[in-house]
C-alpha positions in Angstrom: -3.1 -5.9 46.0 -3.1 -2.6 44.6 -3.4 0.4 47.0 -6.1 3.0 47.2 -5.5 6.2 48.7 -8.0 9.1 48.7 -7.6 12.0 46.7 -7.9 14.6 49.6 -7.6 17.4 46.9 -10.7 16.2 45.4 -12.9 16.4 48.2 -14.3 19.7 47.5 -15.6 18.3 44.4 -18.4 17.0 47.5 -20.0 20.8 47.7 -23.6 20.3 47.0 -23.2 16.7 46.2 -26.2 15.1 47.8 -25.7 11.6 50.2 -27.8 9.0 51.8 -26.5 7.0 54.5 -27.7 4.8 57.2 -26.1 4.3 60.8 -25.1 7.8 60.5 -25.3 8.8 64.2 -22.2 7.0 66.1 -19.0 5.7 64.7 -17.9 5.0 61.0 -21.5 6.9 59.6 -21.1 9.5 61.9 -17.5 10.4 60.8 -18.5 10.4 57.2 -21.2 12.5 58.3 -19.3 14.9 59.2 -16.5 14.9 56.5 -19.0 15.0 53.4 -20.8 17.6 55.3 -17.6 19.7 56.1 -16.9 19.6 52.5 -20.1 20.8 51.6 -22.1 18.2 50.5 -25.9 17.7 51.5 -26.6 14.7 53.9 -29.1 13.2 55.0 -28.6 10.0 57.3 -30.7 7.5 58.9 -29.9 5.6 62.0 -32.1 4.1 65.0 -30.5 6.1 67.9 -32.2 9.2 67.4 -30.5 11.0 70.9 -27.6 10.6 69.1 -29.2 11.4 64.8 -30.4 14.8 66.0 -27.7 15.8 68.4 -25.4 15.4 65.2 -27.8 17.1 62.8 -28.1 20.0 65.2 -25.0 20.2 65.4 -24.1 21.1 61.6 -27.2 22.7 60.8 -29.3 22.9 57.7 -26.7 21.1 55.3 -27.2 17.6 57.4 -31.0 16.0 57.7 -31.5 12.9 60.2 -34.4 10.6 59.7 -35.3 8.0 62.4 -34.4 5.0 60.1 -34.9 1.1 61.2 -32.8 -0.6 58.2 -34.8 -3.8 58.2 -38.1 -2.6 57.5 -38.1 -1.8 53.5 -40.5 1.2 53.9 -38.4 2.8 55.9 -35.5 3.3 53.8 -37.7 4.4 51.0 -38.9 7.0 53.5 -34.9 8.0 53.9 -34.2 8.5 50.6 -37.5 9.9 49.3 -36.9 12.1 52.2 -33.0 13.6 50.7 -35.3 13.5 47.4 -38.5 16.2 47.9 -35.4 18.2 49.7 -32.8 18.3 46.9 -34.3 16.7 44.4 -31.4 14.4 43.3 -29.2 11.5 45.0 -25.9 11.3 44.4 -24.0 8.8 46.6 -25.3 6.1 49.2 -23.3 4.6 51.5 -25.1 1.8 53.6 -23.2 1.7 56.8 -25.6 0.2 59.6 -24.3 -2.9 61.2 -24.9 -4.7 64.5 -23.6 -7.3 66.6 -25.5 -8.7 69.1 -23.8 -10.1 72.3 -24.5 -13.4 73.4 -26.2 -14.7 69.8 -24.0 -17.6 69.1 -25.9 -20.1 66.4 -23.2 -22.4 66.4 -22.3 -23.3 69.7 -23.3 -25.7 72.6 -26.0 -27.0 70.4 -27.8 -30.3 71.0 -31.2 -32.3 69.4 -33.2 -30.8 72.0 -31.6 -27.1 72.2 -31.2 -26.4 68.6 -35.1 -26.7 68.2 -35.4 -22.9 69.8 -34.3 -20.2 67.2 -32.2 -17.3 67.4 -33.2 -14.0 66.5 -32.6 -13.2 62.8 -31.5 -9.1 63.7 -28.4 -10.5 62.9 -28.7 -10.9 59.6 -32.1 -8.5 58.9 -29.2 -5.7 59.8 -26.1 -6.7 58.5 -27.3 -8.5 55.0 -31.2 -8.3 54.3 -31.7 -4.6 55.2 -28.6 -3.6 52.9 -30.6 -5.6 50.4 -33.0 -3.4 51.5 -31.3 -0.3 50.9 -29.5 -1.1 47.8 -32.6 -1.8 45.8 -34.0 1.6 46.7 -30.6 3.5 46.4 -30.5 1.7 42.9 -33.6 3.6 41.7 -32.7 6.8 43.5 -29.4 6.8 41.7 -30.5 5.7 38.4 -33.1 8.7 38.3 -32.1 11.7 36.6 -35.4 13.8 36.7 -35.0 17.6 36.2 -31.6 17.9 38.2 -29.2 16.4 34.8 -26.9 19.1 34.5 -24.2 17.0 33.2 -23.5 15.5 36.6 -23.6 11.7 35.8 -20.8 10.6 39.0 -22.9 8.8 41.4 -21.7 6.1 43.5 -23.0 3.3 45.9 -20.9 2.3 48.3 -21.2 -1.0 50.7 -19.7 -1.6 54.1 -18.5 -4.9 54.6 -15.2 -6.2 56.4 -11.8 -7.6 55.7 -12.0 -10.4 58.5 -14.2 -12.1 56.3 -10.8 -13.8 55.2 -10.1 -14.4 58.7 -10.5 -18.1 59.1 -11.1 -18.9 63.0 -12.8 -21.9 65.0 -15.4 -19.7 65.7 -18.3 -18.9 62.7 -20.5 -16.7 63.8 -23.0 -14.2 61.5 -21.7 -11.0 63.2 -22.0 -11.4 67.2 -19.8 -11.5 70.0 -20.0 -14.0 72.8 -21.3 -13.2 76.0 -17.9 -13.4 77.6 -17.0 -10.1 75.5 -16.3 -8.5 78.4 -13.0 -10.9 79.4 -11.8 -10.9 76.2 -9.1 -8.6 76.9 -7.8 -11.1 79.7 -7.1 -13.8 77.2 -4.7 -14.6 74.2 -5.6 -13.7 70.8 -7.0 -17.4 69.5 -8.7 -17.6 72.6 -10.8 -15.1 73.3 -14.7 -16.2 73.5 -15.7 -12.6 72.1 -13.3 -12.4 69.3 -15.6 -14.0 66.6 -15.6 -12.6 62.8 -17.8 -11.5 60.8 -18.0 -14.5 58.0 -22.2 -14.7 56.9 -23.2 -11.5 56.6 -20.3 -9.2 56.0 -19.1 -11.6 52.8 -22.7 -11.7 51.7 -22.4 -8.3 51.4 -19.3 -8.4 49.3 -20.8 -10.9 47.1 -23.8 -8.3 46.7 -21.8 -5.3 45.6 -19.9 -7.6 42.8 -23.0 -8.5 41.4 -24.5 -4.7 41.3 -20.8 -3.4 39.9 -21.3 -5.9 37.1 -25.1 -4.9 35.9 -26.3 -1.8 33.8 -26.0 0.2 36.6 -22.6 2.1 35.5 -24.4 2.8 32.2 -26.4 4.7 34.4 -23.3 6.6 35.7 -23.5 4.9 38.7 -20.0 3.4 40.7 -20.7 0.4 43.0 -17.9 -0.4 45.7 -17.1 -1.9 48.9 -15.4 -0.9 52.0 -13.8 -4.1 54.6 -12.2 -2.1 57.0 -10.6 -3.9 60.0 -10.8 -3.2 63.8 -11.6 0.3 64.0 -12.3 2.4 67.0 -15.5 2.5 67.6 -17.8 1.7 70.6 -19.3 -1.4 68.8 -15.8 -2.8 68.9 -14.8 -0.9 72.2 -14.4 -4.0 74.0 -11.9 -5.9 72.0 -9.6 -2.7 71.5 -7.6 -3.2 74.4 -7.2 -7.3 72.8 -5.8 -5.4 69.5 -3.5 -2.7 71.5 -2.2 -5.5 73.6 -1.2 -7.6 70.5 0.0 -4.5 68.6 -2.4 -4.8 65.7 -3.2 -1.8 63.3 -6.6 -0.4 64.4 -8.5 2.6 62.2 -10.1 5.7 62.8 -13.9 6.0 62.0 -12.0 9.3 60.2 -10.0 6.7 58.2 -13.0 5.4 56.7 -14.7 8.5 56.4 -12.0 9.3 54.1 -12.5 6.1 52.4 -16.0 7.0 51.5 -15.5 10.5 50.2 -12.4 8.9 48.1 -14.5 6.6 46.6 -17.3 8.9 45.7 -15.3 10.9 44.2 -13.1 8.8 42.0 -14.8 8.8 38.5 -12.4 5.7 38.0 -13.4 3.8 41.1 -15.5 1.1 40.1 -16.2 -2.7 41.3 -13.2 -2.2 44.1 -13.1 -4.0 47.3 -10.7 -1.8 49.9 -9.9 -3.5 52.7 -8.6 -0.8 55.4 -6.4 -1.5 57.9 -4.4 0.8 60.2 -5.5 3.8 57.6 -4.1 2.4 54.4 -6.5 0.8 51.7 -6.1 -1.8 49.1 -8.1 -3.0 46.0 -8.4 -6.6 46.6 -10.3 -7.7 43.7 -7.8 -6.9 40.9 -5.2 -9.1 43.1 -8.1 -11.9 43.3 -8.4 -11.5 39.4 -4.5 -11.7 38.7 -3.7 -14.7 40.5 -7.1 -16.9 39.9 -4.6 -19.0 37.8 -2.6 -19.4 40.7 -4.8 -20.6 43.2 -7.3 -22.5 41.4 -5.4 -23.2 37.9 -5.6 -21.8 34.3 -8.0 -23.8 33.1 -10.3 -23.4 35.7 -9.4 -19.9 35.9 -10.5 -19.6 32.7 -13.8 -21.5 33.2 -14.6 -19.0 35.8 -13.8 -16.3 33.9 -16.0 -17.6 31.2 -19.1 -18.0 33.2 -18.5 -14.5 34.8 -18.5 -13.1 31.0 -21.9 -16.0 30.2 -23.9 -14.9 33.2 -22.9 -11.3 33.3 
C-alpha cells in the first residue's frame, strides 16, 4: 500500500472553497467542519442533531451554514446543497459523512422459522448505504455545474466515508450495528465481545460506490471521487468500544486525523479513485496495492480477465 499523507501546506488553497457535508455536527463531520472552515473555506453542513448543527454554526459565524438534514429522505439533501448553492453559487467539494449504528439491530442472529418473519428496521442501511446514494447523485450534479462561477477553478472533489474493517473478517456480519451487550464489551477479550461487530454491508457498499463514480465522466468534469476507511476513531458513536481498543493497544484516530484526511484529499489535484484506510493517523492507498498484486491473489490470467472487463464495462 502506498501511503497518503496530507499536504498541510496546501490547506490554504481551502479559502473560499465552498463544501457540503452531512453528519457535520458531532465527531468526524464536525472536525472537518471546523478545519475547512479554519482555513477559510465556506461550509455548509447537514446533520439531524440540530442542538448540536447550530451550536457549531454559531460558533464560527457567517463562513459555516447548518441545515437540518435527514440523509435518507432524497429531498432533503437537494435542499442542503441547493441551499450552499443560492448562497455561493458554486459547490466545490462534498464529503458524505453521516453514519449510524443502531444498538441492539442484529439481522443475523438467534433467528428461527417463526422469528425471522418480523423485520428489522432498514435505518441501517437507509443511513449508511441508500442515503449516500442519495447524496452522491445530487453532489454529482452540484459538482458537475459550472454556471457563472468558472473562473478557471475546475478542482472539485467528492469524497465518501466508508471503513477499513470492511476487511475484517469476524463471526459476527452485521450491516453496521452493535449488539445490545455494547455496554460489557469492555469486560471481555477481543474475539469475544457481543458489541464488537464490523461494518461489512454497508460500509463496502459504499466503497464499491465510489469505484464506480471514480471511473465515469465525472473527472472530465474536473471532478475527483475518493474514499476515506478510517478505523476506530474517537468518537462518541464508538465511545463504548474505546476502552476494548486501549486495553488491547490498538491504534485509535482523531476525528482531527480524518479531518485532515478530507482537506488532503480535496486538495490534491492528483488524488483520484483512492481508497485511504486510516489507522492511528497514517493513511494508505489501498487500491493501487489491490491493482498490483491481482495476479497474485487470483492469478494472471484471471487478473487479466478482470482487468479486461473493468476496461469493457468502463
Amino acid at each position: 500500500m502506498a501511503p497518503f499523507v496530507p499536504r498541510v501546506e496546501g490547506f490554504d488553497g481551502l479559502r473560499d472553497k465552498v463544501l457540503v457535508i452531512t453528519g457535520g455536527a458531532n465527531g468526524i463531520g464536525a472536525a472537518t467542519v471546523r478545519l475547512f472552515h479554519d482555513h477559510g473555506a465556506l461550509v455548509v453542513f447537514g446533520d439531524t442533531a440540530v442542538g448540536a448543527g447550530q451550536a457549531l454554526s454559531s460558533s464560527l459565524g457567517d463562513r459555516a451554514t447548518f441545515v437540518s438534514t435527514d440523509v435518507t429522505d432524497y429531498a432533503a439533501n437537494v435542499t442542503l446543497f441547493k441551499t450552499a448553492f443560492q448562497k455561493y453559487g458554486k459547490i466545490d467539494h462534498a464529503v458524505s459523512c453521516a453514519g449510524i449504528m443502531v444498538p441492539g439491530a442484529d439481522w443475523f442472529d438467534d433467528l428461527s422459522i417463526e422469528s425471522v418473519e418480523q423485520p428489522l428496521p432498514d435505518i441501517v442501511l437507509d443511513v449508511n448505504l441508500k442515503a449516500v446514494a442519495y447524496f452522491a447523485r445530487v453532489a454529482v450534479a452540484y459538482l458537475k455545474h459550472r454556471g457563472d462561477s468558472v473562473g478557471g477553478d475546475s478542482a472539485k472533489s467528492l469524497t465518501f466515508t466508508s471503513s477499513d474493517m470492511i476487511f475484517c473478517n469476524t463471526r459476527r456480519v452485521p450491516l453496521y450495528q452493535v449488539r445490545s451487550a455494547l455496554g460489557q464489551a469492555e469486560k471481555l477479550p477481543l474475539n469475544e465481545s457481543p458489541g464488537l461487530t464490523y461494518p461489512k454491508t454497508s460500509k463496502s457498499g459504499v466503497l464499491t460506490l465510489a469505484r464506480t463514480l471514480s471511473t465515469t465522466s465525472l473527472s472530465q468534469h474536473g471532478v475527483r471521487v475518493n474514499t476515506l476507511l478510517p478505523n476506530m476513531t474517537a468518537t462518541q458513536m464508538w465511545a463504548p468500544l474505546l476502552g476494548l481498543w486501549h486495553e488491547q493497544k490498538l491504534p485509535v484516530n482523531q476525528p482531527e486525523d480524518l479531518a485532515r484526511f478530507f482537506a488532503g484529499l480535496a486538495m490534491d489535484e492528483k488524488a483520484h479513485g483512492l481508497a485511504i484506510a486510516v489507522t492511528g493517523g497514517e493513511g494508505w492507498d489501498i487500491e493501487a496495492g489491490l491493482r498490483e498484486t491481482m495476479p497474485t491473489w487470483c492469478g494472471p490470467e484471471r487478473a487479466e480477465a478482470l482487468l479486461a472487463v473493468g476496461r469493457l464495462m468502463g
